[in-house]
Z-matrix of the N, CA and C atoms (Angstrom, degrees):
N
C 1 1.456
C 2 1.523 1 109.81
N 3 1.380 2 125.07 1 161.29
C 4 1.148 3 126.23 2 -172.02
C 5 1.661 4 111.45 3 -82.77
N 6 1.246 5 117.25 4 149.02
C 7 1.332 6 114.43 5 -161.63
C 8 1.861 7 96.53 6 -105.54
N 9 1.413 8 101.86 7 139.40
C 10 1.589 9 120.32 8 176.53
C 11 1.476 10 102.49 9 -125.54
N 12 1.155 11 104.70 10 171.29
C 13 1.300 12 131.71 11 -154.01
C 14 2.081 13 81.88 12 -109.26
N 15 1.160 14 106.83 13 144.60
C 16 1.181 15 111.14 14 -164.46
C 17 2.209 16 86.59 15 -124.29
N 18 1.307 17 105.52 16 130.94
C 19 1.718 18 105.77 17 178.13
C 20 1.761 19 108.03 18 -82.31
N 21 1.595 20 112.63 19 -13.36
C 22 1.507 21 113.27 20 -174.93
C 23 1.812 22 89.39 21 -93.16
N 24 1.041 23 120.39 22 3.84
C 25 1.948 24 91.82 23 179.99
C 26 1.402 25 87.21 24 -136.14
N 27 1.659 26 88.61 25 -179.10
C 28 2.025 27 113.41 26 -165.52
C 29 1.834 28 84.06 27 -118.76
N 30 1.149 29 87.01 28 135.70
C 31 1.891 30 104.31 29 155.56
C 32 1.213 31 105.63 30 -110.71
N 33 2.033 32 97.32 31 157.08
C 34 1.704 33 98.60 32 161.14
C 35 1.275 34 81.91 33 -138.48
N 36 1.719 35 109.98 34 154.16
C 37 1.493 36 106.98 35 -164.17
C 38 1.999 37 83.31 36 -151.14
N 39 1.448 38 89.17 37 131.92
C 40 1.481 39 97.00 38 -175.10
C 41 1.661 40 119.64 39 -119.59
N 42 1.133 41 136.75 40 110.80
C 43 1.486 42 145.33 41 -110.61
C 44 1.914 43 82.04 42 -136.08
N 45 1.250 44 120.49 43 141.41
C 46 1.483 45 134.30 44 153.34
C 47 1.156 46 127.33 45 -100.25
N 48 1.516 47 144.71 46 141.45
C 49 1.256 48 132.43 47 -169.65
C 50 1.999 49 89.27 48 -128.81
N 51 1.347 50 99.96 49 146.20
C 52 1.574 51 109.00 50 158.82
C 53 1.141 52 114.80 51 -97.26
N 54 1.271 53 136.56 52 26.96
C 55 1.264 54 116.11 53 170.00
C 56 2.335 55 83.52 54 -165.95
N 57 1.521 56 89.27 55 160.21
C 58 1.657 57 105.27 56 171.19
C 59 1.207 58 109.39 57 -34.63
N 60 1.402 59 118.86 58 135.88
C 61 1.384 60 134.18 59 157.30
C 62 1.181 61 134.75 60 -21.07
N 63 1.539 62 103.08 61 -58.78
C 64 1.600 63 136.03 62 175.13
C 65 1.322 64 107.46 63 -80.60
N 66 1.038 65 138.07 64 50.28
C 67 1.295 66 135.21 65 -163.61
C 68 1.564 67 105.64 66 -131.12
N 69 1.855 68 101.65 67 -37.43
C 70 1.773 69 95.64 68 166.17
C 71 1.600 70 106.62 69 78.63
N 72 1.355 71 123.43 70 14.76
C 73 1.356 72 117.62 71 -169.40
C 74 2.006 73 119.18 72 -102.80
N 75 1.826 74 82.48 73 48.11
C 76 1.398 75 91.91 74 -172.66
C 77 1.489 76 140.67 75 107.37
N 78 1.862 77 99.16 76 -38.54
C 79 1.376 78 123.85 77 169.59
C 80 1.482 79 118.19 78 -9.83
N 81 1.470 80 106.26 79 -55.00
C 82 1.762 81 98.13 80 -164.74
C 83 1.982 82 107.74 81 -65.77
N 84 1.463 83 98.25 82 -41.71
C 85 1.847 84 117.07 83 -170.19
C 86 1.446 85 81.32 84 -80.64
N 87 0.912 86 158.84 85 -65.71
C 88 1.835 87 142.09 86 175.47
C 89 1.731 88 96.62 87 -23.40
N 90 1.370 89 104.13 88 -80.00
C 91 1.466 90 108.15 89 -172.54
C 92 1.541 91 129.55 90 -34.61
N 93 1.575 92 90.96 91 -46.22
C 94 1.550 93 105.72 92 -169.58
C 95 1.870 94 94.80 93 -65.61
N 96 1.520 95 121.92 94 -55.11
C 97 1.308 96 115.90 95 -164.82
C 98 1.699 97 113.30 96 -78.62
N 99 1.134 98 120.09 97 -6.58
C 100 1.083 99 120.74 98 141.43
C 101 1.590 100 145.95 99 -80.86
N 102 1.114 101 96.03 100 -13.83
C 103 2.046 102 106.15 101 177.75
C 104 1.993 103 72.28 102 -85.26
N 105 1.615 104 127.99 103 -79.77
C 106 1.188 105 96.85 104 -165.09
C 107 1.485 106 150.85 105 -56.48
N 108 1.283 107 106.46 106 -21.87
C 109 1.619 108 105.37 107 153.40
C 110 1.626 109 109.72 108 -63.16
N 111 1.097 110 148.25 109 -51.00
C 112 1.767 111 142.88 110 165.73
C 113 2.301 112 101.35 111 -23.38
N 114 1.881 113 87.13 112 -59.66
C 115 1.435 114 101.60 113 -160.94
C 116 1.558 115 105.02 114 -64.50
N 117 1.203 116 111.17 115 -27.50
C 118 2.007 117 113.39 116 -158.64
C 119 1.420 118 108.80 117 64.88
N 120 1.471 119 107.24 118 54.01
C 121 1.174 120 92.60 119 164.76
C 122 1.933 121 97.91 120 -138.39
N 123 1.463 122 105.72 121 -151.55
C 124 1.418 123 95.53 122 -171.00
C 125 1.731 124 106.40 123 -117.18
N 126 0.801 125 112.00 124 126.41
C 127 1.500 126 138.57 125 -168.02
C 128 0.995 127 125.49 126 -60.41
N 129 1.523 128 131.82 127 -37.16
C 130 1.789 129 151.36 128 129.24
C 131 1.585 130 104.70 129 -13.30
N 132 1.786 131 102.12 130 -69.88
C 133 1.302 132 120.72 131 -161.10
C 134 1.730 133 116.21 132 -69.21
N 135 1.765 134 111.48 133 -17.92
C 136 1.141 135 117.44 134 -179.05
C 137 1.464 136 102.35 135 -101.62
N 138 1.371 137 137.47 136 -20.69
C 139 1.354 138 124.74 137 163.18
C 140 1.463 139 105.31 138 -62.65
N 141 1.301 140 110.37 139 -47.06
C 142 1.329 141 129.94 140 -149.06
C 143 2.405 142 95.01 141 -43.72
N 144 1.632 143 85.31 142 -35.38
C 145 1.701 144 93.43 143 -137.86
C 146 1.857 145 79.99 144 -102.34
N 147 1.542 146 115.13 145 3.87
C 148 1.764 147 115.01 146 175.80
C 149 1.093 148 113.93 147 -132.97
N 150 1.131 149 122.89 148 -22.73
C 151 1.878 150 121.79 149 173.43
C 152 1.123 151 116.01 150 -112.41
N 153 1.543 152 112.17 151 -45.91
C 154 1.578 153 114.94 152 -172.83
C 155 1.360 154 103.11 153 84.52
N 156 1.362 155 119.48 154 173.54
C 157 1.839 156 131.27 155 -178.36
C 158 1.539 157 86.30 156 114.02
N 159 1.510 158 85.39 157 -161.60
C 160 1.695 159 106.62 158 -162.54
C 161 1.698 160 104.02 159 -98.40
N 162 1.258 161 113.31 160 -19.13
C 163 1.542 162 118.53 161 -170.64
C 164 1.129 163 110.50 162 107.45
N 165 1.157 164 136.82 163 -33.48
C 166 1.174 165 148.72 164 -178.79
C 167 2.185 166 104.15 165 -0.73
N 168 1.423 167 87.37 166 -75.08
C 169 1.270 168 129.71 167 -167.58
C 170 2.031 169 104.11 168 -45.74
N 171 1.214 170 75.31 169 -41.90
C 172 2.143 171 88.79 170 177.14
C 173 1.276 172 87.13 171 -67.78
N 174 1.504 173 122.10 172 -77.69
C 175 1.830 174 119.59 173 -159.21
C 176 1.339 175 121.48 174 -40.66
N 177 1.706 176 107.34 175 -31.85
C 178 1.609 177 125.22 176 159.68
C 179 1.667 178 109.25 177 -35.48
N 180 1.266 179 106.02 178 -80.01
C 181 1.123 180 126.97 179 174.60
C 182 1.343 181 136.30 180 -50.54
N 183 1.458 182 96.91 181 -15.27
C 184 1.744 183 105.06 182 163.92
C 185 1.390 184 105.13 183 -113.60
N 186 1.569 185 115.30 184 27.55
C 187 1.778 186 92.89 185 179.73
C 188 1.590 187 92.77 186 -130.94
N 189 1.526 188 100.28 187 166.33
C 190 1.802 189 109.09 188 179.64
C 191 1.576 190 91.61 189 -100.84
N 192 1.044 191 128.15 190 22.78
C 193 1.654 192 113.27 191 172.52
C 194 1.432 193 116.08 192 -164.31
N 195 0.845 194 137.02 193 149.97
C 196 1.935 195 145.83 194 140.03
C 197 1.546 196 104.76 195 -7.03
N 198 1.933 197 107.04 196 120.14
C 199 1.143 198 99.93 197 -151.69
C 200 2.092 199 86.56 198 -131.56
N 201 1.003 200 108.80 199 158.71
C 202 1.210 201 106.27 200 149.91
C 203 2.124 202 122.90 201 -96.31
N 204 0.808 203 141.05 202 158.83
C 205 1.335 204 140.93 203 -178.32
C 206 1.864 205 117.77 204 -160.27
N 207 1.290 206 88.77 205 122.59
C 208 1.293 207 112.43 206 -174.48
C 209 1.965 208 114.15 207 -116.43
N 210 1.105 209 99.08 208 128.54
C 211 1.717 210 79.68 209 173.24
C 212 1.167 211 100.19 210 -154.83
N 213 1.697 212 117.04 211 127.29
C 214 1.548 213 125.15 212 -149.81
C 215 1.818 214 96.10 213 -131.89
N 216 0.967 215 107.10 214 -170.92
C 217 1.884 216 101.64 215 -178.02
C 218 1.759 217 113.62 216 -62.14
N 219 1.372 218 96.62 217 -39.36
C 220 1.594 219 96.78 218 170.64
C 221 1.133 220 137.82 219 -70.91
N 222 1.404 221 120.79 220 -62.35
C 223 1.168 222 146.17 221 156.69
C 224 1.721 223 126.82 222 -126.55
N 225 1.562 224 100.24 223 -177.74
C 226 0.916 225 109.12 224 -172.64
C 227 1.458 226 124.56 225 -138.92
N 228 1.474 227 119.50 226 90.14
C 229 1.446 228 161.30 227 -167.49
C 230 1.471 229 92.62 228 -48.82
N 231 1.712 230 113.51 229 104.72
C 232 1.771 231 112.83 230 163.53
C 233 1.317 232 97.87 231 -120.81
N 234 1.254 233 124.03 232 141.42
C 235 1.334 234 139.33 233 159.33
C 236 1.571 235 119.55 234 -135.57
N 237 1.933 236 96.31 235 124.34
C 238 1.718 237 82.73 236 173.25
C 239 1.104 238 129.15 237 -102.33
N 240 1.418 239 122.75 238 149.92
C 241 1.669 240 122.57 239 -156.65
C 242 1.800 241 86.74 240 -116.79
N 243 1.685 242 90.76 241 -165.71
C 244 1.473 243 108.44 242 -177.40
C 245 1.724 244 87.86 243 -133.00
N 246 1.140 245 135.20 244 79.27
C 247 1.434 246 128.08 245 135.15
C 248 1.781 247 132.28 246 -33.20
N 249 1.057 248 109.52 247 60.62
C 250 1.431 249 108.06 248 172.62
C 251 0.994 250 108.20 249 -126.74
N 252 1.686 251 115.85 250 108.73
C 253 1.543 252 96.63 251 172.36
C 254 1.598 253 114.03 252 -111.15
N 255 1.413 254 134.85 253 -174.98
C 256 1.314 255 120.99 254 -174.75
C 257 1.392 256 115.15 255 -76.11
N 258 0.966 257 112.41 256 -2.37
C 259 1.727 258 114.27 257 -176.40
C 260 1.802 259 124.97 258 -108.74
N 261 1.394 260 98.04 259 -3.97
C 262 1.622 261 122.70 260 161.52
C 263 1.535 262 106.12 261 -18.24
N 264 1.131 263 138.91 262 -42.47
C 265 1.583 264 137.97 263 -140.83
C 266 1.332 265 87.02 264 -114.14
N 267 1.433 266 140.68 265 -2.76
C 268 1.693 267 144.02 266 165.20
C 269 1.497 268 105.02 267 -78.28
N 270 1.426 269 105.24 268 -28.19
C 271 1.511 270 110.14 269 -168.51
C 272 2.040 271 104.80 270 -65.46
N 273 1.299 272 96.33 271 130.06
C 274 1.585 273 96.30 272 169.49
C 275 1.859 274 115.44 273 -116.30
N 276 0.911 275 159.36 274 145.27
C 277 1.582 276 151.34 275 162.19
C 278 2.118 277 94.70 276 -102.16
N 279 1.571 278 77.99 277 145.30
C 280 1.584 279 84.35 278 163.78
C 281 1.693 280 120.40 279 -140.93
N 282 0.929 281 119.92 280 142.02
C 283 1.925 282 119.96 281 -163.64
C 284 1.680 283 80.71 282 -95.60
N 285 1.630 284 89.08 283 131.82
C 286 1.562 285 111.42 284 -179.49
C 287 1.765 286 115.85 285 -98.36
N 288 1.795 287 93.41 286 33.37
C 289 1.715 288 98.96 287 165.14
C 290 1.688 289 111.14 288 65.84
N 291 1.573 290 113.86 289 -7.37
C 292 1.582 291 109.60 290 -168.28
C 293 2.076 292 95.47 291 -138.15
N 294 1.351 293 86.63 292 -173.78
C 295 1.377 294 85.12 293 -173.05
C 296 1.442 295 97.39 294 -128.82
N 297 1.441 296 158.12 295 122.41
C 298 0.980 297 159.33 296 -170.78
C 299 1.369 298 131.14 297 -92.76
N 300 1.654 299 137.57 298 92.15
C 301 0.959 300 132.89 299 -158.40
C 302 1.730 301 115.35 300 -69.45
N 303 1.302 302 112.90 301 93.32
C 304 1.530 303 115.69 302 -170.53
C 305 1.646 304 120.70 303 -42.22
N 306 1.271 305 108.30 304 -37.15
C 307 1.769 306 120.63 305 176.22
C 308 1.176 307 98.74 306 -73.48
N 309 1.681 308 145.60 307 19.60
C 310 1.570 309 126.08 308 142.08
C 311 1.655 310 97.68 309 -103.42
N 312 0.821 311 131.86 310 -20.06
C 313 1.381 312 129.22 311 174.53
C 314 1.309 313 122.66 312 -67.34
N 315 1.357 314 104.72 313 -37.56
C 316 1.779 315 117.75 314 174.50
C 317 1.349 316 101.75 315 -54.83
N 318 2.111 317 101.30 316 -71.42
C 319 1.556 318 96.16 317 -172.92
C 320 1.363 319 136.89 318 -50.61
N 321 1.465 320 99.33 319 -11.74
C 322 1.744 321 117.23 320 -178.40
C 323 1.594 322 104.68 321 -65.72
N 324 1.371 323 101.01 322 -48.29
C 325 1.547 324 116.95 323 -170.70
C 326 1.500 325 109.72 324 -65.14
N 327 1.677 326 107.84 325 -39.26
C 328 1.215 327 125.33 326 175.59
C 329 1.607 328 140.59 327 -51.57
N 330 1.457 329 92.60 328 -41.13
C 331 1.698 330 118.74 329 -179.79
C 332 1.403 331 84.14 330 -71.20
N 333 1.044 332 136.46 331 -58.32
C 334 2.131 333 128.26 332 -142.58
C 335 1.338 334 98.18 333 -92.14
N 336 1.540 335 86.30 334 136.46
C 337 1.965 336 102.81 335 166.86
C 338 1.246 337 115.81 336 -39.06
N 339 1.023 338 143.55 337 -176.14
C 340 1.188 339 162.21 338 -142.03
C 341 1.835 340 106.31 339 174.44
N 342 1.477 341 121.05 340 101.87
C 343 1.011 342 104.24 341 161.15
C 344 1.336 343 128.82 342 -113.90
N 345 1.579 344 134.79 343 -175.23
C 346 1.455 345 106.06 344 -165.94
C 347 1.391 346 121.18 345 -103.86
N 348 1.639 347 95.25 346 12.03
C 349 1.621 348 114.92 347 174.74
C 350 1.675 349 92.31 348 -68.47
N 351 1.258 350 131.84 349 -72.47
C 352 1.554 351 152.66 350 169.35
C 353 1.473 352 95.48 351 -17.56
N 354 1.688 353 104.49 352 -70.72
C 355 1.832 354 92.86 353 -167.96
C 356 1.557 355 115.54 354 -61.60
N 357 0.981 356 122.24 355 -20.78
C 358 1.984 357 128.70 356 177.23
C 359 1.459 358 98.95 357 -86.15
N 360 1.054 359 131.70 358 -33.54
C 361 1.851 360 114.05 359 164.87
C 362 1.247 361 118.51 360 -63.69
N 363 0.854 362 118.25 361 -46.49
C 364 2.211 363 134.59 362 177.64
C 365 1.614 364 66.45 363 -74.42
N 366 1.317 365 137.62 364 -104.41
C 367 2.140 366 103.18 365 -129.46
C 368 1.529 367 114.25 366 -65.03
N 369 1.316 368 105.83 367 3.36
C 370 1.366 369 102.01 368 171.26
C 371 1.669 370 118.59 369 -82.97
N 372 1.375 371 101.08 370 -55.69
C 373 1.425 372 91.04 371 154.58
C 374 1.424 373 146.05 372 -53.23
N 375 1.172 374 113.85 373 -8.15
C 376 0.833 375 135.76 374 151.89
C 377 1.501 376 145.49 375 -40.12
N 378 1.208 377 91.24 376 -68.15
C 379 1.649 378 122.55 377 148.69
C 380 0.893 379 124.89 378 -56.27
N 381 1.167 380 110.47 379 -31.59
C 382 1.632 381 111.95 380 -164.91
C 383 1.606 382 98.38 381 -77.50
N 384 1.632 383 101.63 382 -37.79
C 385 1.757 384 108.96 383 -159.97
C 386 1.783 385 89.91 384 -64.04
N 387 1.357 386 132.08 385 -58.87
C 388 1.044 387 152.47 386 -125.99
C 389 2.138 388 97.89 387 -81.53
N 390 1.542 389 97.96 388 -23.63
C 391 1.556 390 102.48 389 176.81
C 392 1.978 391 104.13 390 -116.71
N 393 1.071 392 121.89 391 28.36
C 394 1.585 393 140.77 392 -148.96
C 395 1.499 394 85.71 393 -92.32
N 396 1.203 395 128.29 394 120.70
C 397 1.832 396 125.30 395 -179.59
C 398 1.942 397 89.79 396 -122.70
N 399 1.755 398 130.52 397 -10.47
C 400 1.135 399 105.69 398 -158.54
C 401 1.628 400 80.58 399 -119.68
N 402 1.627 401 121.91 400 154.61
C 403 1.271 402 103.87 401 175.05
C 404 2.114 403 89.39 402 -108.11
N 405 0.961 404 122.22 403 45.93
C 406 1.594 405 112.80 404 138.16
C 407 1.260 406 126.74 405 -96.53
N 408 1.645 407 112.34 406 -24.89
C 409 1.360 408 122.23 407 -167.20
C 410 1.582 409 94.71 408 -82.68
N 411 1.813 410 113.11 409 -28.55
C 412 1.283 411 119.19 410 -164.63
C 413 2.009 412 102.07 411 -67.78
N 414 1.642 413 79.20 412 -42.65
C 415 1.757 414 90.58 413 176.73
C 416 1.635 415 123.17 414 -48.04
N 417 1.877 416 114.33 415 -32.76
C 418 1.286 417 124.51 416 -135.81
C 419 2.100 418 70.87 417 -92.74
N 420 1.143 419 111.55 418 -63.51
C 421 1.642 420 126.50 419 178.94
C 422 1.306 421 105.76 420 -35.03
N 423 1.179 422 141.97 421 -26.09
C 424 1.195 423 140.99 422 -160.44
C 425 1.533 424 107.03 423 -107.03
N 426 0.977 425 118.12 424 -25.79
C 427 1.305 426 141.26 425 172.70
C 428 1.748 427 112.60 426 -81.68
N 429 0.934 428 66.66 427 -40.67
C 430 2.129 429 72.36 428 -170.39
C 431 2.044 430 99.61 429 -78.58
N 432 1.417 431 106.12 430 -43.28
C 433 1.442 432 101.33 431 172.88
C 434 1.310 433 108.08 432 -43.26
N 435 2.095 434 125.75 433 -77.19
C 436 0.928 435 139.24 434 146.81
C 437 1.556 436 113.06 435 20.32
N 438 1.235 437 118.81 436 -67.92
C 439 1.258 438 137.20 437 -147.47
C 440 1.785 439 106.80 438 -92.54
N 441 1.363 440 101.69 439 -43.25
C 442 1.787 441 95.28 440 165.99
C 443 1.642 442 112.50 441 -90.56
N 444 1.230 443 120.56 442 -26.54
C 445 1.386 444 114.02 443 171.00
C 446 1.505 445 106.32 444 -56.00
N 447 0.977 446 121.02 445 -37.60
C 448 1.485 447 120.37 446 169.29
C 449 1.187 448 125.87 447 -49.50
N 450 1.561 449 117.89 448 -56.57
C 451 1.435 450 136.73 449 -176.23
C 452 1.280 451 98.75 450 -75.35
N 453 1.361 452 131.09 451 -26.37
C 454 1.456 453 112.35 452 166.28
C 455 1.817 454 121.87 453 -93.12
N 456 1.264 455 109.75 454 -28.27
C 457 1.449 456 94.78 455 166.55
C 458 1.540 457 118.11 456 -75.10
N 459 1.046 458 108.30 457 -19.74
C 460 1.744 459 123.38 458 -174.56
C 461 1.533 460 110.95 459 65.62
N 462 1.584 461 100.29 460 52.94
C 463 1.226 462 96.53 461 169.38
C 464 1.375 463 120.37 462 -142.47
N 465 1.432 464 156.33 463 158.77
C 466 1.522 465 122.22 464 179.14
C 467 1.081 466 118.95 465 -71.68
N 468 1.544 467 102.84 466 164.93
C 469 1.317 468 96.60 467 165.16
C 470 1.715 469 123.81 468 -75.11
N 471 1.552 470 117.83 469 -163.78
C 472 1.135 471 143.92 470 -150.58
C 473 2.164 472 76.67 471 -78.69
N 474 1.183 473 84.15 472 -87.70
C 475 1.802 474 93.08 473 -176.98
C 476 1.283 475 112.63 474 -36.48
N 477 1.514 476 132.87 475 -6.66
C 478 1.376 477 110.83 476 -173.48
C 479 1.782 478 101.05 477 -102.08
N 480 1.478 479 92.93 478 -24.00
C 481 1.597 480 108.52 479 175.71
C 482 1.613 481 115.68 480 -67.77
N 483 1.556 482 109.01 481 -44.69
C 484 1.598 483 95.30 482 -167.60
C 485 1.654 484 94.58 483 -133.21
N 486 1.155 485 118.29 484 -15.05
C 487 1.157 486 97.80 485 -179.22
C 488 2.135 487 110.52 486 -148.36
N 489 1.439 488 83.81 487 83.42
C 490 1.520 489 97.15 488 168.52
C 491 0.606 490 148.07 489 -81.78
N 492 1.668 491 132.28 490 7.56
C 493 1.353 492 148.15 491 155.72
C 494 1.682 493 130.66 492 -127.29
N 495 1.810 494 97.51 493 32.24
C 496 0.894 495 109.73 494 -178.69
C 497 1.849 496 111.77 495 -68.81
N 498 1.004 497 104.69 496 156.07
C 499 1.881 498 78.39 497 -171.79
C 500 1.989 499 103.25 498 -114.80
N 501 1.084 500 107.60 499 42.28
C 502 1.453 501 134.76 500 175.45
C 503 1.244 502 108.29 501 -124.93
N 504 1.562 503 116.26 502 163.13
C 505 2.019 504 108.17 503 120.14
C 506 1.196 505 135.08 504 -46.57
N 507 1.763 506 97.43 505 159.37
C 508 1.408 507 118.73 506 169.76
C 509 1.528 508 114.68 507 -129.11
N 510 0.871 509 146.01 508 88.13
C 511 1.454 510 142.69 509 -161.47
C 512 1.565 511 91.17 510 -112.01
N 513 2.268 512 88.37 511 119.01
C 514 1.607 513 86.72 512 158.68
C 515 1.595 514 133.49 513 -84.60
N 516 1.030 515 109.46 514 -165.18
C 517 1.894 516 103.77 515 -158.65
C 518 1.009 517 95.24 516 -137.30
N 519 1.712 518 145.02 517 124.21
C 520 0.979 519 160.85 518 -173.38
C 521 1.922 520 119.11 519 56.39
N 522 1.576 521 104.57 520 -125.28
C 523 1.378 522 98.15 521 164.61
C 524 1.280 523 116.57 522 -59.33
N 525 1.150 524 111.23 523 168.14
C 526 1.790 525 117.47 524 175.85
C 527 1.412 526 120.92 525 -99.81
N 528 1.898 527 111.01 526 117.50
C 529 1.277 528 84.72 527 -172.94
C 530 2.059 529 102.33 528 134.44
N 531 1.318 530 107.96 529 -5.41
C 532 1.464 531 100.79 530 176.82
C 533 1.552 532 107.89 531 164.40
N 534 1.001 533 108.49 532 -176.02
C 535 1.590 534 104.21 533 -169.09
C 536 1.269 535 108.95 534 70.46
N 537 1.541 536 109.69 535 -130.20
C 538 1.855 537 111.40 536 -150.69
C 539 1.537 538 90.42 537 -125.35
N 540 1.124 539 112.30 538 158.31
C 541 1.668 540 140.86 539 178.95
C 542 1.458 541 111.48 540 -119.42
N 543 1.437 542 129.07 541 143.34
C 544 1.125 543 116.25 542 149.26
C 545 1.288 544 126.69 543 -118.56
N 546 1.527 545 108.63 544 160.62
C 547 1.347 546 100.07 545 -170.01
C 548 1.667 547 97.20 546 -140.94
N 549 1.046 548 118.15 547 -144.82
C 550 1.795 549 129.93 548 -169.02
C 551 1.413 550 93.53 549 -159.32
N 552 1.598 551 100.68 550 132.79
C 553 1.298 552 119.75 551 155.17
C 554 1.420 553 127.98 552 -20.71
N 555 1.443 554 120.45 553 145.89
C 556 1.991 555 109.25 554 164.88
C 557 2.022 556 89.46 555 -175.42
N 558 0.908 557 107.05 556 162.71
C 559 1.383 558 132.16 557 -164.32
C 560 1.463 559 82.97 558 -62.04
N 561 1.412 560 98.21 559 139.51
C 562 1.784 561 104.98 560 177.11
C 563 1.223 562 107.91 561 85.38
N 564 1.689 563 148.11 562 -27.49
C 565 1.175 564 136.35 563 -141.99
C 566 1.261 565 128.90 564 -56.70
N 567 1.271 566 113.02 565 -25.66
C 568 1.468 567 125.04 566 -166.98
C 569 1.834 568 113.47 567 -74.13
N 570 1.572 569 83.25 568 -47.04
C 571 2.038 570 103.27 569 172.89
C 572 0.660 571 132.91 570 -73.81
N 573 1.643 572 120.03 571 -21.83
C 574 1.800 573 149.17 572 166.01
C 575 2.196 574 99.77 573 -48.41
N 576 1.614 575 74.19 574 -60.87
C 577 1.855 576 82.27 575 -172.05
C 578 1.272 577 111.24 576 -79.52
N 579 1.346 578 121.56 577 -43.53
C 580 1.753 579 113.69 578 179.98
C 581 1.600 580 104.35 579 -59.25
N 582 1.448 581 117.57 580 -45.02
C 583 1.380 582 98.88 581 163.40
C 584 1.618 583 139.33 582 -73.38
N 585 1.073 584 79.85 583 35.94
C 586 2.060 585 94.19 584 171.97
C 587 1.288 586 114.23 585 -131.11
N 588 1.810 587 100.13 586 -4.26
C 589 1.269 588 106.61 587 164.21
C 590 2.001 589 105.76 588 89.09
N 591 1.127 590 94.80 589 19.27
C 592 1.471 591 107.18 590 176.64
C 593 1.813 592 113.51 591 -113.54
N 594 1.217 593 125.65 592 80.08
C 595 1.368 594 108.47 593 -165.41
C 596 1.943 595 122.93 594 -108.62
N 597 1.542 596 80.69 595 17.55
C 598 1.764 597 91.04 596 167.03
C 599 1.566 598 122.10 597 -110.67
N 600 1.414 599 74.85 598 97.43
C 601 1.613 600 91.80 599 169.26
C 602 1.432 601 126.38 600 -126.90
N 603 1.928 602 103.92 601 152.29
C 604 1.331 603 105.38 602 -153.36
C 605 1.666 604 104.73 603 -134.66
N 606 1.531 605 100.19 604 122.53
C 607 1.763 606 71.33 605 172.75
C 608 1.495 607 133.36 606 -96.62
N 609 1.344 608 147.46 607 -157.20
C 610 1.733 609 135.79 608 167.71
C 611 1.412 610 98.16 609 -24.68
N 612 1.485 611 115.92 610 -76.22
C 613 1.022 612 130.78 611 -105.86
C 614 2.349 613 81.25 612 -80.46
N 615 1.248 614 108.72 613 -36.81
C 616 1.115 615 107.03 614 169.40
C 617 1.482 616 152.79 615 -57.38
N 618 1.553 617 72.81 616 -25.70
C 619 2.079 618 94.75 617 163.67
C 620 1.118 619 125.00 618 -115.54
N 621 1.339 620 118.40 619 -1.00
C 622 1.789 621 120.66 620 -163.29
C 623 1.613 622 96.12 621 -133.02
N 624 1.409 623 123.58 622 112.55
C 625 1.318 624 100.88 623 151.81
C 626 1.531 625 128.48 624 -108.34
């Protein structure tokens, strides 16, 4: 029979991670969409009512692939794609030494308007990334996101904070503010970042299979 969550008893439920704590690689929306498939209940609705965000992070977690995600007053638009582009193996991630509490990032996102000029630039870029065959143009998109996420949280970005003379991108990765960045390869890369005192770095092939 299907198992429920009973309101007269206490659980303790003990969870394994493959990789560091601080690592931010989803763990809590893993958890959440897995305690609700255990619970039978719905998994949206139990982040929804313990983490907060858009869901995004659940649909992650319930899909076998690279997804697009949309979620508007009605619903909420998942589609899975094939993200591979030929230049994947340029891609580098780097752990920003901290762990980033995502529920100040939400509310950040949360407090500011939203207009619908804003939401058609983000799905355009979007698109754009998703049919992207050159990684300069990939570079120029990554930058330009960067650049209004900024102007709308009103805060800098990642690169203006730790790394301002990187002579690439820096694209942050989820909330804003901790965890991992990505960036692209360039002559020097490794010494650029260990000398900033950042020395975990990862490429595709290490986080994505």
């Amino acid at each position: 029979s299907d198992i429920k969550f009973r309101s007269d008893s206490c659980y303790y439920l003990k969870t394994n991670l493959q990789f560091p704590a601080d690592y931010g690689l989803g763990s809590s929306s893993t958890l959440m969409n897995n305690l609700a498939d255990w619970a039978g209940i719905d998994a949206f609705e139990l982040n929804e009512l313990s983490l907060g965000g858009s869901g995004y992070d659940v649909a992650v977690a319930k899909s076998k692939s690279a997804i697009l995600y949309q979620k508007t007053d009605r619903e909420r638009l998942i589609k899975a794609v094939d993200f591979n582009p030929v230049f994947k193996n340029e891609f580098i991630f780097i752990h920003l030494n901290q762990k980033q509490d995502s529920r100040e990032g939400i509310e950040m996102y949360r407090a500011k308007p939203k207009s619908p000029e804003l939401i058609e630039a983000f799905s355009w870029i979007t698109e754009e990334v998703m049919t992207c065959e050159n990684l300069e143009y990939f570079s120029q998109l990554m930058e330009v996101h960067e650049r209004k996420l900024s102007n709308f949280l009103g805060i800098k970005t990642v690169k203006e904070k730790y790394f301002e003379n990187c002579p690439v991108f820096v694209k942050s990765l989820g909330a804003w503010g901790g965890d991992f960045v990505m960036s692209r390869k360039f002559l020097g890369f490794e010494d650029y970042f260990s000398g900033k005192g950042f020395h975990r770095l990862f490429s595709s092939d290490d986080l994505i299979s």
